[in-house]
One Martini backbone bead per residue (centre of mass of N, CA, C, O) as a GRO file, in nm:
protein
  213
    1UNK     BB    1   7.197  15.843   8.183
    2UNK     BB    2   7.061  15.925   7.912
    3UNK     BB    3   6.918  15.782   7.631
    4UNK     BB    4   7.075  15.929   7.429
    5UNK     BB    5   7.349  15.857   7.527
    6UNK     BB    6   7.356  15.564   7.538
    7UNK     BB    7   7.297  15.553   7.244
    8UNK     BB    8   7.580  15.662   7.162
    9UNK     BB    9   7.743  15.477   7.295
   10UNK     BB   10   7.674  15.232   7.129
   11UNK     BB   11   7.765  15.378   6.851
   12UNK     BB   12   8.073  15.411   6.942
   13UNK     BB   13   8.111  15.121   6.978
   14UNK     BB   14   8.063  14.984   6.730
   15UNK     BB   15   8.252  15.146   6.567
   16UNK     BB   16   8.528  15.021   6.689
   17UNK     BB   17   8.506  14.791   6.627
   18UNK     BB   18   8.467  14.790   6.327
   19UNK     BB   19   8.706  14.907   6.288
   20UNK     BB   20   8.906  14.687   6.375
   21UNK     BB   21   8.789  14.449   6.212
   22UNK     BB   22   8.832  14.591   5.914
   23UNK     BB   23   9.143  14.591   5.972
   24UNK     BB   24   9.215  14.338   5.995
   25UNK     BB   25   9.082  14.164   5.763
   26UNK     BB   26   9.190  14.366   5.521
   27UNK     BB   27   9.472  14.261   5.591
   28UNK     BB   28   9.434  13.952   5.488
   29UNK     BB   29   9.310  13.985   5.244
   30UNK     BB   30   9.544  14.161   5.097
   31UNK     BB   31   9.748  13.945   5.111
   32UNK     BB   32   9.612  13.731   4.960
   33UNK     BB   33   9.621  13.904   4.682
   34UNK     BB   34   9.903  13.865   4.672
   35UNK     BB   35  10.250  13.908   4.429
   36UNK     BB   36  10.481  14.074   4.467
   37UNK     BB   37  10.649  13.881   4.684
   38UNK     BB   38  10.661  13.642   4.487
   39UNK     BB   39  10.847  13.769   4.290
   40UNK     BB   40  11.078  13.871   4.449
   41UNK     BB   41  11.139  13.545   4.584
   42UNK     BB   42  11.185  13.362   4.339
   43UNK     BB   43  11.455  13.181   4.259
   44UNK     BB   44  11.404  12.920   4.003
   45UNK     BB   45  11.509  12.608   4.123
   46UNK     BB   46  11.190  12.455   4.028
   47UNK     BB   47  11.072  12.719   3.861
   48UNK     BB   48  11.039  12.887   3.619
   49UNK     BB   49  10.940  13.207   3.698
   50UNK     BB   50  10.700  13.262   3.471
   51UNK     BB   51  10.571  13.025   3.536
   52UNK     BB   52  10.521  13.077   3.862
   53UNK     BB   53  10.371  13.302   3.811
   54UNK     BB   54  10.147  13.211   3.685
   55UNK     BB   55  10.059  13.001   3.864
   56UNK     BB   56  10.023  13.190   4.115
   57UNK     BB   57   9.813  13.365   4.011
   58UNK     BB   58   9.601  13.118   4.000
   59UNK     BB   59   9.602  13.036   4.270
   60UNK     BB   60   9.512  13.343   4.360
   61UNK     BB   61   9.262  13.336   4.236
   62UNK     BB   62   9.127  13.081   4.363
   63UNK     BB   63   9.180  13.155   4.667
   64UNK     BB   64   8.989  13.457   4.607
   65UNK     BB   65   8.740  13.298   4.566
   66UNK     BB   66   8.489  13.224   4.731
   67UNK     BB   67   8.332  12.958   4.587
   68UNK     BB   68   8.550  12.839   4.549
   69UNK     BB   69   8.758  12.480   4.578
   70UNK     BB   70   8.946  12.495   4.373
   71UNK     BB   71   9.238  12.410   4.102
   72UNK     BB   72   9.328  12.587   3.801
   73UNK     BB   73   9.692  12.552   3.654
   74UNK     BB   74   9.700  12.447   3.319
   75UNK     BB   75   9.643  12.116   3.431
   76UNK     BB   76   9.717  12.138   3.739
   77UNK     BB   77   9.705  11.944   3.973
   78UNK     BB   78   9.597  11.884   4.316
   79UNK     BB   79   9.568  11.696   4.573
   80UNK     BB   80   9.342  11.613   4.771
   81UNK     BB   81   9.488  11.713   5.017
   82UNK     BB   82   9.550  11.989   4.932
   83UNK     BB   83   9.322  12.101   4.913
   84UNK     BB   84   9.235  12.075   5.196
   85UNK     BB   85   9.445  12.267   5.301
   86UNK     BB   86   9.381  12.516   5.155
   87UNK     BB   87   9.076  12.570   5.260
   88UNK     BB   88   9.136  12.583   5.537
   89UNK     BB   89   9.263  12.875   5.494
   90UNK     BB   90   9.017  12.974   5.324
   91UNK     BB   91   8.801  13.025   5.560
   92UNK     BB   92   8.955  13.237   5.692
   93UNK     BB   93   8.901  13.438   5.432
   94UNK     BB   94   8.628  13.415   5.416
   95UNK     BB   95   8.565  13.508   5.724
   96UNK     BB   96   8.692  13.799   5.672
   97UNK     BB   97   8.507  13.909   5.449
   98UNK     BB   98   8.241  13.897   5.636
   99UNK     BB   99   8.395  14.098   5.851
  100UNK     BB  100   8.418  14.343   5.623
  101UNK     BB  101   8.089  14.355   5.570
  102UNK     BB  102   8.000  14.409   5.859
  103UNK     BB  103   8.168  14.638   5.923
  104UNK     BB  104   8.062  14.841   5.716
  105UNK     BB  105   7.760  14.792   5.801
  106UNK     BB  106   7.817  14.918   6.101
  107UNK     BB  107   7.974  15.145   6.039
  108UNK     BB  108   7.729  15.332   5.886
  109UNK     BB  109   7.491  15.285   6.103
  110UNK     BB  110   7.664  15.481   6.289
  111UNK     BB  111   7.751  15.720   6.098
  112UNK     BB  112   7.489  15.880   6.091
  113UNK     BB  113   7.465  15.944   6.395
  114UNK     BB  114   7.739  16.061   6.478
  115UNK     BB  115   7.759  16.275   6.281
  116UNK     BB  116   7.502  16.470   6.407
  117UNK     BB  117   7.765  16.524   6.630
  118UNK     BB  118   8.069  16.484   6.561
  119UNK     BB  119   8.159  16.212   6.596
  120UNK     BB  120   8.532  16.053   6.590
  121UNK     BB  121   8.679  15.891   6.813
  122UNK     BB  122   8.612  15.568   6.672
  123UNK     BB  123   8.876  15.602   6.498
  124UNK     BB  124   9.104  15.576   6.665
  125UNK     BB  125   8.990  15.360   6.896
  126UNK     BB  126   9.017  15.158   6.652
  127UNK     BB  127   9.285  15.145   6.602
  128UNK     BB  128   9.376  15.076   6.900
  129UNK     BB  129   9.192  14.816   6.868
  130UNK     BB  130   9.380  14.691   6.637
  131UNK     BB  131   9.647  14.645   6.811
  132UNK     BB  132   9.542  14.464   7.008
  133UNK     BB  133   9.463  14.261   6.831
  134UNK     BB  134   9.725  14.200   6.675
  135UNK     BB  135   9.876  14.138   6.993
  136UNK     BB  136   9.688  13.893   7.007
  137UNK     BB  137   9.760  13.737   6.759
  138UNK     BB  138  10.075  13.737   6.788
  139UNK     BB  139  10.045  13.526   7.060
  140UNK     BB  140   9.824  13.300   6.930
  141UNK     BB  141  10.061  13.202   6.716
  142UNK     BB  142  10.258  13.126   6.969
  143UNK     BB  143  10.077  12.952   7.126
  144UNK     BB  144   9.949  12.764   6.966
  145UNK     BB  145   9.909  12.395   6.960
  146UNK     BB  146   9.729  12.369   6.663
  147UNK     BB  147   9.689  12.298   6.346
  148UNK     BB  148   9.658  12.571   6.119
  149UNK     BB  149   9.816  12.800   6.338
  150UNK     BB  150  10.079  12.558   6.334
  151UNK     BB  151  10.156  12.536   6.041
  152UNK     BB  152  10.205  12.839   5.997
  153UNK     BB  153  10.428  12.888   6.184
  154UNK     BB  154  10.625  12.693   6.027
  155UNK     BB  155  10.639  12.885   5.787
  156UNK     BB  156  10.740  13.109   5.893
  157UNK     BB  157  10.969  13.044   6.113
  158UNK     BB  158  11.087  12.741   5.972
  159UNK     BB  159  11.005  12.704   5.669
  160UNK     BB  160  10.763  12.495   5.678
  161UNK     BB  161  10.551  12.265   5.435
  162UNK     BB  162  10.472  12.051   5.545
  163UNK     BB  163  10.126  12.061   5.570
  164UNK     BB  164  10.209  11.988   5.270
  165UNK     BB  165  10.181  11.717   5.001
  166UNK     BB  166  10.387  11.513   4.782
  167UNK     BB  167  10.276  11.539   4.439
  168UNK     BB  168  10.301  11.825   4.355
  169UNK     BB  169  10.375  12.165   4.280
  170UNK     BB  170  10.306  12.339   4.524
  171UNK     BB  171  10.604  12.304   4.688
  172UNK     BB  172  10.726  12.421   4.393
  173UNK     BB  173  10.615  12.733   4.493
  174UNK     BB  174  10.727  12.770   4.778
  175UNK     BB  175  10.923  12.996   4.902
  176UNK     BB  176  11.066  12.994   5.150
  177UNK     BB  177  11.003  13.291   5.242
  178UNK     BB  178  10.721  13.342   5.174
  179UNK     BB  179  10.546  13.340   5.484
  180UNK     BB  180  10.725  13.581   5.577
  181UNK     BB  181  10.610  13.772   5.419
  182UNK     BB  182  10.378  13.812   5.435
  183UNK     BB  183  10.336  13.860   5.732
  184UNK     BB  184  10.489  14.140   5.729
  185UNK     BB  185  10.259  14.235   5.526
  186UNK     BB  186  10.021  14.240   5.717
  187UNK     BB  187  10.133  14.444   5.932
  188UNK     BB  188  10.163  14.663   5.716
  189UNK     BB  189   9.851  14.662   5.658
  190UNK     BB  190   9.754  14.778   5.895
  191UNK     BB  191   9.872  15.044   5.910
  192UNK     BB  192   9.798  15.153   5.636
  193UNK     BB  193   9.501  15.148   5.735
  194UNK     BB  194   9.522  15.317   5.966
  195UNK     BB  195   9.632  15.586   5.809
  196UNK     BB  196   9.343  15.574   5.653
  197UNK     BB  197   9.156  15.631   5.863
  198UNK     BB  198   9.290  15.892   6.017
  199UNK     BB  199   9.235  16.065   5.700
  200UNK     BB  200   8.924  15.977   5.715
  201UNK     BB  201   8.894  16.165   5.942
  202UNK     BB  202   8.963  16.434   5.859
  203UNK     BB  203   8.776  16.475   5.625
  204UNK     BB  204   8.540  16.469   5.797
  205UNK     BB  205   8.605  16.708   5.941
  206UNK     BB  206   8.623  16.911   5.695
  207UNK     BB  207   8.324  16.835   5.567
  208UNK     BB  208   8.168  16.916   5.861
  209UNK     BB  209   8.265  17.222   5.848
  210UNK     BB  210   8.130  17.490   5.863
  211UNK     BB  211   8.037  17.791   5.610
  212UNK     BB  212   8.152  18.053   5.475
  213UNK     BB  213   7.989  18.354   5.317
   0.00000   0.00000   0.00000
């Protein structure tokens, strides 16, 4: 193999993984910016409706805050071992932050050179890719055997929120299938990206073709 070939092949793997990464992480990034979920299955059983939506669309903005570490809801406090339970949730969506702009910035320059021949493989490659990563997480979500991965299991698959603890609002936030429905929503979103990826795939194809005059 040339060194030339080489070069794109390296270039090629690159993308492919950006690809990848930047599709699951943006898919969990996404899941945690959501409110459309909360507002559609809170039943108002322990807070009325309107105050229980603006109290999470609070804690929803204090927790995809990069850089905070508390929560302010209105003068609602959250329990200091609760504020570290969330914490713990929260450095997964930091890490994924971080790895949907390092994804970015692999893929913008791989594709600087692979567009100079046309190639466009690892935009499929990579969704193929994103498949694979989604049914190694949710292999590894059913057999983690402990920690914040086994903590979340109980909140989808049992409805449990032992995770966090009782002495203030945030369990009465949080409605029964609340976490199933996130699950069920970042799985959406994985599909959703890779068909935006595939459509970003025709047109960068679509405006690479040579032009008639």
């Amino acid at each position: 193999m040339s060194e030339s070939a080489k070069k794109y092949t390296t270039y090629q793997t690159i993308a492919t993984i950006c690809v990848a990464v930047f599709v699951i992480n943006m898919a969990f990034c996404l899941t945690c910016c959501d409110k459309y979920i909360y507002n559609k299955i809170y039943d108002g059983t322990e807070i009325i409706d309107a105050q229980a939506e603006v109290w999470h669309s609070q804690l929803v903005e204090d927790f995809t805050a990069f850089f905070k570490g508390d929560y302010d809801l209105s003068g609602q406090e959250f329990l200091k071992e609760n504020v570290k339970c969330l914490n713990r949730i929260k450095w997964r969506y930091r890490f994924a932050v971080m790895l949907v702009i390092a994804s970015l910035i692999g893929l913008i320059y791989s594709y600087k050179e692979l567009k100079k021949r046309r190639i466009f493989g690892p935009f499929i490659h990579g969704c193929v890719l994103a498949v694979v990563f989604l049914l190694f997480k949710i292999f590894r979500f059913f057999t983690a055997g402990g920690g914040v991965t086994a903590a979340i299991r109980a909140m989808v698959v049992k409805q449990s929120y032992e995770y966090f603890y009782e002495g203030d609002i945030l369990l009465k936030l949080m409605p029964q299938y609340y976490a199933r429905g996130l699950a069920l929503l970042y799985i959406g979103w994985v599909f959703v990206l890779i068909l935006a990826v595939l459509l970003l795939r025709r047109l960068f194809i679509w405006l690479g073709r040579p032009h008639k005059f």
